[in-house]
C-alpha positions in Angstrom: -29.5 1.8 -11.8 -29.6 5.7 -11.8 -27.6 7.0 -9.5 -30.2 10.0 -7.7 -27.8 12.5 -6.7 -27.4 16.0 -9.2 -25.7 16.1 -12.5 -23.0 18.5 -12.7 -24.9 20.6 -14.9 -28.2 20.4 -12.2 -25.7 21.8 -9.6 -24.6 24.7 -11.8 -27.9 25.3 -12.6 -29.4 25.4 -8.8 -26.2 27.2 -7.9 -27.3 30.0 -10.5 -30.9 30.1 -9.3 -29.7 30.3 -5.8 -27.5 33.1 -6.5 -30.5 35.5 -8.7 -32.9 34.2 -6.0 -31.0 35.5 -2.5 -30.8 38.8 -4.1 -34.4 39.1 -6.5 -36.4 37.2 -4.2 -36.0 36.7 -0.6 -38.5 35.9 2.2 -38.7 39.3 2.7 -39.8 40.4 -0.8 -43.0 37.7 -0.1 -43.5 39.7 3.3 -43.5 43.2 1.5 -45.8 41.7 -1.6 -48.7 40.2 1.3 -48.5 43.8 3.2 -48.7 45.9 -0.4 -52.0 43.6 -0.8 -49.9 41.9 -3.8 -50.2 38.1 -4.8 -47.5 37.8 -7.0 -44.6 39.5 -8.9 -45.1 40.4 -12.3 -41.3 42.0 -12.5 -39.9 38.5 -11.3 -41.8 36.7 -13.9 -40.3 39.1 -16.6 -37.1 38.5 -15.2 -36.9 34.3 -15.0 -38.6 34.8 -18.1 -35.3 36.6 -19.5 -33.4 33.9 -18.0 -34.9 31.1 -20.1 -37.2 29.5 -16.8 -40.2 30.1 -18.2 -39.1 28.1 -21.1 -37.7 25.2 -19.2 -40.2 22.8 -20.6 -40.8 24.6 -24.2 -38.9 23.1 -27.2 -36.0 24.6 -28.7 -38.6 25.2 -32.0 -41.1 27.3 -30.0 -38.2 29.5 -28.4 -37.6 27.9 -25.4 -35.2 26.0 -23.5 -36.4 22.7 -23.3 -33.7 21.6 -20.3 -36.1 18.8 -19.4 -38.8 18.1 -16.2 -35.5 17.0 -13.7 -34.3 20.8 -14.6 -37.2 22.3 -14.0 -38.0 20.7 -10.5 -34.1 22.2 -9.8 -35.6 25.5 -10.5 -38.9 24.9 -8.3 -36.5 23.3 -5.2 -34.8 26.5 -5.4 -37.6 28.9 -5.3 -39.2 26.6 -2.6 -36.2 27.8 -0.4 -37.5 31.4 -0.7 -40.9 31.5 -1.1 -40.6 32.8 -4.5 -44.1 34.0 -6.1 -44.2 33.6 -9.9 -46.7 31.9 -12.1 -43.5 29.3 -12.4 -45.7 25.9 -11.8 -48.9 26.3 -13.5 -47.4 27.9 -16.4 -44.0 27.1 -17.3 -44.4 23.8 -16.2 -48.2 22.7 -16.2 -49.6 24.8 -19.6 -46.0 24.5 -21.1 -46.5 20.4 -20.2 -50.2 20.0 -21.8 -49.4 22.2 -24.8 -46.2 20.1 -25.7 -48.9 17.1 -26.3 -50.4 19.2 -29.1 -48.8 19.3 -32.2 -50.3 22.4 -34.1 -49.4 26.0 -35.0 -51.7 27.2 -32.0 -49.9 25.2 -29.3 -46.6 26.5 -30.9 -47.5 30.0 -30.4 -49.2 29.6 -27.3 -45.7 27.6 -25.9 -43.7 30.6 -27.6 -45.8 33.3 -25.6 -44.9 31.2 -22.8 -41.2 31.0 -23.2 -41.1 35.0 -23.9 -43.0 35.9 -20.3 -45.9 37.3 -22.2 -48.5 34.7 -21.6 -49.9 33.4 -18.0 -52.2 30.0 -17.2 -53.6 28.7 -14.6 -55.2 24.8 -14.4 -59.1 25.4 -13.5 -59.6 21.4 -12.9 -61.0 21.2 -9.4 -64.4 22.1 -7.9 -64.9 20.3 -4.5 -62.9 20.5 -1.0 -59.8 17.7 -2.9 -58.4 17.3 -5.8 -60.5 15.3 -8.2 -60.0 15.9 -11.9 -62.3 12.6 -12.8 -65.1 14.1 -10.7 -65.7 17.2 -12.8 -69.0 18.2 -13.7 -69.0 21.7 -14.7 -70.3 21.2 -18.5 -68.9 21.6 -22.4 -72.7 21.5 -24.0 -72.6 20.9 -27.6 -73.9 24.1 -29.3 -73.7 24.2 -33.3 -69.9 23.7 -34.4 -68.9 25.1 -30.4 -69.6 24.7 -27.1 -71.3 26.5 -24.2 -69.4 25.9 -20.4 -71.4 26.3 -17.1 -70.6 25.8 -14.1 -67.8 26.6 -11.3 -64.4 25.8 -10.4 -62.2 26.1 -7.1 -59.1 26.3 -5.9 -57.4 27.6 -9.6 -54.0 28.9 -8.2 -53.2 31.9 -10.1 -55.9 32.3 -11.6 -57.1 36.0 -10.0 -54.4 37.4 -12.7 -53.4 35.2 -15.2 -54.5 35.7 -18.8 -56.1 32.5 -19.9 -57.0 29.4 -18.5 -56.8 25.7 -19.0 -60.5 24.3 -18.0 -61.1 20.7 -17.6 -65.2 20.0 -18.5 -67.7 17.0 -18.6 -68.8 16.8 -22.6 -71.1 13.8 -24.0 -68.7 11.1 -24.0 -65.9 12.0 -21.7 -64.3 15.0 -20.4 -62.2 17.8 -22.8 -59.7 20.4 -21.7 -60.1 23.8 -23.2 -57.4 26.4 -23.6 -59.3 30.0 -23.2 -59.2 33.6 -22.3 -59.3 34.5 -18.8 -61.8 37.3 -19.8 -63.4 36.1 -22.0 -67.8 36.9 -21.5 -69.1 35.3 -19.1 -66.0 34.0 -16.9 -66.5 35.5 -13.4 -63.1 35.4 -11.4 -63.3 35.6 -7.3 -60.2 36.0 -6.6 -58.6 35.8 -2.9 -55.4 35.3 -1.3 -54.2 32.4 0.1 -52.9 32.1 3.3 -49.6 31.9 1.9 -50.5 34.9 0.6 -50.8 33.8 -3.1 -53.5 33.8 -5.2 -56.3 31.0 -6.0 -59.5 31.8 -7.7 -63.2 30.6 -7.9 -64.0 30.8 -11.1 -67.6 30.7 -12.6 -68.7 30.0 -16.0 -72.0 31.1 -17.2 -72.8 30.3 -20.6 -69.3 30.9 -21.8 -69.0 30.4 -25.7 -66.0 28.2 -26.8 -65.2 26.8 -30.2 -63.6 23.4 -31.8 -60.7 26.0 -31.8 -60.6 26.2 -28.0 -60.3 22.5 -27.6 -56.4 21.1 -26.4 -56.5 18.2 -27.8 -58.9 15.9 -28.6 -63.0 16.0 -27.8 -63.6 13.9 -24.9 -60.2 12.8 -24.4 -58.7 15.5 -22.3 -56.4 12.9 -20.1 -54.1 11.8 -22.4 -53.1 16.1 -22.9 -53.9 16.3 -19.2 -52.3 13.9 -17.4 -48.6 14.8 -18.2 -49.1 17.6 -17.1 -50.6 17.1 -13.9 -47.7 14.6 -13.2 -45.5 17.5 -14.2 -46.8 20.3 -11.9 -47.0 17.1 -8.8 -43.5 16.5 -9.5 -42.6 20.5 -9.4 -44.8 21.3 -6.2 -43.0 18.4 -4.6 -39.9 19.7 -5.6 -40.7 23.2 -4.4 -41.7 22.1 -1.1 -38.3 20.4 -0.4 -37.3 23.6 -1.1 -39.3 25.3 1.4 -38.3 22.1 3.9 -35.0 22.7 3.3 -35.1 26.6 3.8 -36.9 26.0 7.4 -34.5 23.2 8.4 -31.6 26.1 7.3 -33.6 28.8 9.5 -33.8 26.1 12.1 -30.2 25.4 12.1 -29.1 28.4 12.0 -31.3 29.5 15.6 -29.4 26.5 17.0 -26.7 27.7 17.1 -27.2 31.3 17.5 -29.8 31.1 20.6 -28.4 30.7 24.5 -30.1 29.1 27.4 -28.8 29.3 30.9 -25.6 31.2 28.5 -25.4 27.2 27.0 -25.9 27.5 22.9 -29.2 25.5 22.7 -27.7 23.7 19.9 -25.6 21.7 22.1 -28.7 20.4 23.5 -28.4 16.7 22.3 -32.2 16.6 22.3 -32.6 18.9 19.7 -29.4 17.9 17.9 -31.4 14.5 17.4 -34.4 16.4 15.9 -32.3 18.3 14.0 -30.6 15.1 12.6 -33.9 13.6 12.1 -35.1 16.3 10.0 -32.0 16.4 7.6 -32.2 12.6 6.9 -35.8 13.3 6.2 -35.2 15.8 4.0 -32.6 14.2 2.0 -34.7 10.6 1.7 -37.0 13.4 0.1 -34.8 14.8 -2.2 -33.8 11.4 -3.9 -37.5 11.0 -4.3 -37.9 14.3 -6.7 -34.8 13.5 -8.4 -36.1 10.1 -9.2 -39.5 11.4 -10.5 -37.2 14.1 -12.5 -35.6 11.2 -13.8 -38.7 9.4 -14.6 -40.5 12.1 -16.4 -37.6 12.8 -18.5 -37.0 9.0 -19.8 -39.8 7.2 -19.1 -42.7 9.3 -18.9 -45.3 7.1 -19.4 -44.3 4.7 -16.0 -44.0 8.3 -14.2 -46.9 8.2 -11.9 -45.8 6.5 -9.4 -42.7 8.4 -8.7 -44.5 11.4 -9.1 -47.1 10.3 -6.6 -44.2 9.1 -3.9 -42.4 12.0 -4.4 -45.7 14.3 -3.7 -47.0 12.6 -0.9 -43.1 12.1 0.5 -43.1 15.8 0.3 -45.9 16.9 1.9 -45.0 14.9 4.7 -41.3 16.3 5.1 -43.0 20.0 4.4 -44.5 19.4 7.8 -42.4 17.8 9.7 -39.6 20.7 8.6 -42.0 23.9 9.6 -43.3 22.2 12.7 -40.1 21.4 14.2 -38.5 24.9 13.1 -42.0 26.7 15.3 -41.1 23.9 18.2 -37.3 24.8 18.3 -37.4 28.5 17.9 -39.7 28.7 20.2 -41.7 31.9 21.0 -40.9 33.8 18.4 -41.3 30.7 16.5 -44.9 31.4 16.7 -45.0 35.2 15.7 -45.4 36.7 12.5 -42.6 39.0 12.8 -40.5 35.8 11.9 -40.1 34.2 8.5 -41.1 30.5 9.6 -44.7 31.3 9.9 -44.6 31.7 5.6 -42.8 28.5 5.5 -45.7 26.7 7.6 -48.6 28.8 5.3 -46.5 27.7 2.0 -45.9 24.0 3.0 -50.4 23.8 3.9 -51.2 24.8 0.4 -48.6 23.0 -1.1 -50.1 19.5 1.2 -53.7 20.7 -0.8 -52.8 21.2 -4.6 -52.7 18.7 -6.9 -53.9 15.9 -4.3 -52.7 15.9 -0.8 -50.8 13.0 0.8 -53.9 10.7 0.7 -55.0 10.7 -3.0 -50.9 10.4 -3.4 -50.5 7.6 -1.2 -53.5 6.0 -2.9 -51.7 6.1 -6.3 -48.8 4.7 -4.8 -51.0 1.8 -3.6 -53.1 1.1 -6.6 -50.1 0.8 -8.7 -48.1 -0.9 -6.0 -50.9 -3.8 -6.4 -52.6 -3.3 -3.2 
């Protein structure tokens, strides 16, 4: 039985990212990106590019790293603990995940791009209120040797500023995933912040020209390129929000015992010390679950989904849990902007919503449970 606590190499490695992260990317820098009007950080990218995260997943051929998917959710825990901003999850681990199905000179360079910082995706799957890859209708319509796409998608996080996009469409037999431009004529891009102040798109295609060339992987097969890497980013977003749980429950604990009542520290109020405790044990059941699906991705990916899916729908829950008890126990100012626990709350909603909130998770979890 694998034993789900950190190899000594995962600890080095989040003991690293913890160290660049408290200096390059704290709460604050999120605060001063949302009042500059900014979605993300294209100097931070550039910089865990030189670090080797973008190429966590890319092989060792196409320049990267490859540490594995269990590394990379170390990296996504980490920046979950500081709200960090980057492109991390839909490129270096959902494009970097889909392209490593492909074996061609194209999804070499492409993954080589990736690794070097100088190439940005975002997944344009979804287009109604939840996440529904199977439900796609925007349409691949066979023109000549190529395709025309029309149609609209929502909810494409990053996608206001990345430079191409993975788009998941409706052909005549099935559904294909292209790999195009972000600019490319006739791509209209609505981009808006988030209310965690990052970016998602609506994205409209109107007649937009694609070619045989454009197509990642196979014509009207796009789930067997897809679906590894949707597992992927789920496993990384759940990561990331233990991170962000675990950086409220620290903000949390650390008003505890600071704040006085009555000159009493409220900490030794055995109430709260109860909902504290409550909240760690919470948070560590939580973390086993992401380093099982780590675990499972790595060395048995194709029996991955349903530790991906508990992990994910674990993590949404703990998300919550974590930002509403730190508002509850701080009180006041708990509730005010001037404090850093209202990002954690906006961080931990979008994270419940992308890639398939609790609901579609715990129905995974269920259909391949056997109920």
């Amino acid at each position: 039985m694998t034993k789900l606590v950190r190899t000594e190499e995962e600890t080095m490695l989040a003991d690293a990212a913890r160290g660049f992260l408290d200096e390059a990317t704290p709460v604050a820098r999120l605060r001063a990106l949302r009042d500059a009007g900014q979605t993300h950080d294209p100097a931070l990218w550039q910089e865990m590019a030189l670090m080797g995260w973008a190429g966590v997943l890319v092989p060792e051929a196409a320049g990267g790293a490859d540490m594995g998917f269990a590394a990379a959710n170390v990296l996504a825990e980490e920046m979950g603990k500081s709200l960090s901003a980057s492109p991390f999850l839909s490129t270096a681990v959902i494009a970097a995940t889909a392209l490593r199905q492909v074996s061609d000179a194209r999804a070499t360079e492409a993954m080589r791009a990736i690794a070097e910082g100088g190439r940005t995706y975002a997944l344009a799957i979804d287009e109604g209120a939840k996440h529904d890859p199977e439900a796609t209708t925007l349409r691949a319509e066979r023109v000549g040797n190529g395709f025309r796409l029309t149609g609209e998608k929502r909810f494409v996080v990053d996608g206001g500023f990345v430079d191409r996009l993975l788009v998941l469409a409706r052909t005549d037999d099935g559904l294909t995933l292209f790999d195009i431009p972000a600019d490319r004529a006739g791509i209209a891009r609505d981009a808006q912040p988030m209310i965690d102040s990052r970016d998602a798109a609506r994205i409209r295609f109107s007649g937009v020209e694609a070619t045989g060339e454009d197509v990642l992987g196979q014509v009207d097969d796009a789930m067997t390129v897809l679906a590894p890497a949707l597992r992927a980013g789920q496993a990384a977003l759940a990561a990331e929000m233990t991170g962000l749980a675990a950086g409220a429950f620290g903000l949390t604990l650390g008003y505890l015992k600071e704040r006085k009542q009555f000159g009493v520290l409220i900490g030794g109020f055995q109430a709260l010390q109860h909902r504290a405790a409550h909240l760690w044990c919470d948070c560590e059941v939580t973390a086993s679950a992401i380093l099982h699906a780590g675990r499972m991705l790595d060395n048995d990916p194709a029996n991955a989904a349903l530790a991906v899916s508990l992990a994910k729908a674990r993590a949404s829950q703990t998300a919550q849990l974590a930002v509403q008890e730190g508002v509850q126990m701080h009180g006041g100012i708990g509730m005010t902007d001037a404090f850093d626990m209202g990002f954690y709350m906006k961080r931990a909603r979008v994270g419940a919503e992308w890639l398939g909130d609790y609901g579609y998770h715990a129905g995974v979890v269920a259909r391949l449970r056997g109920f």
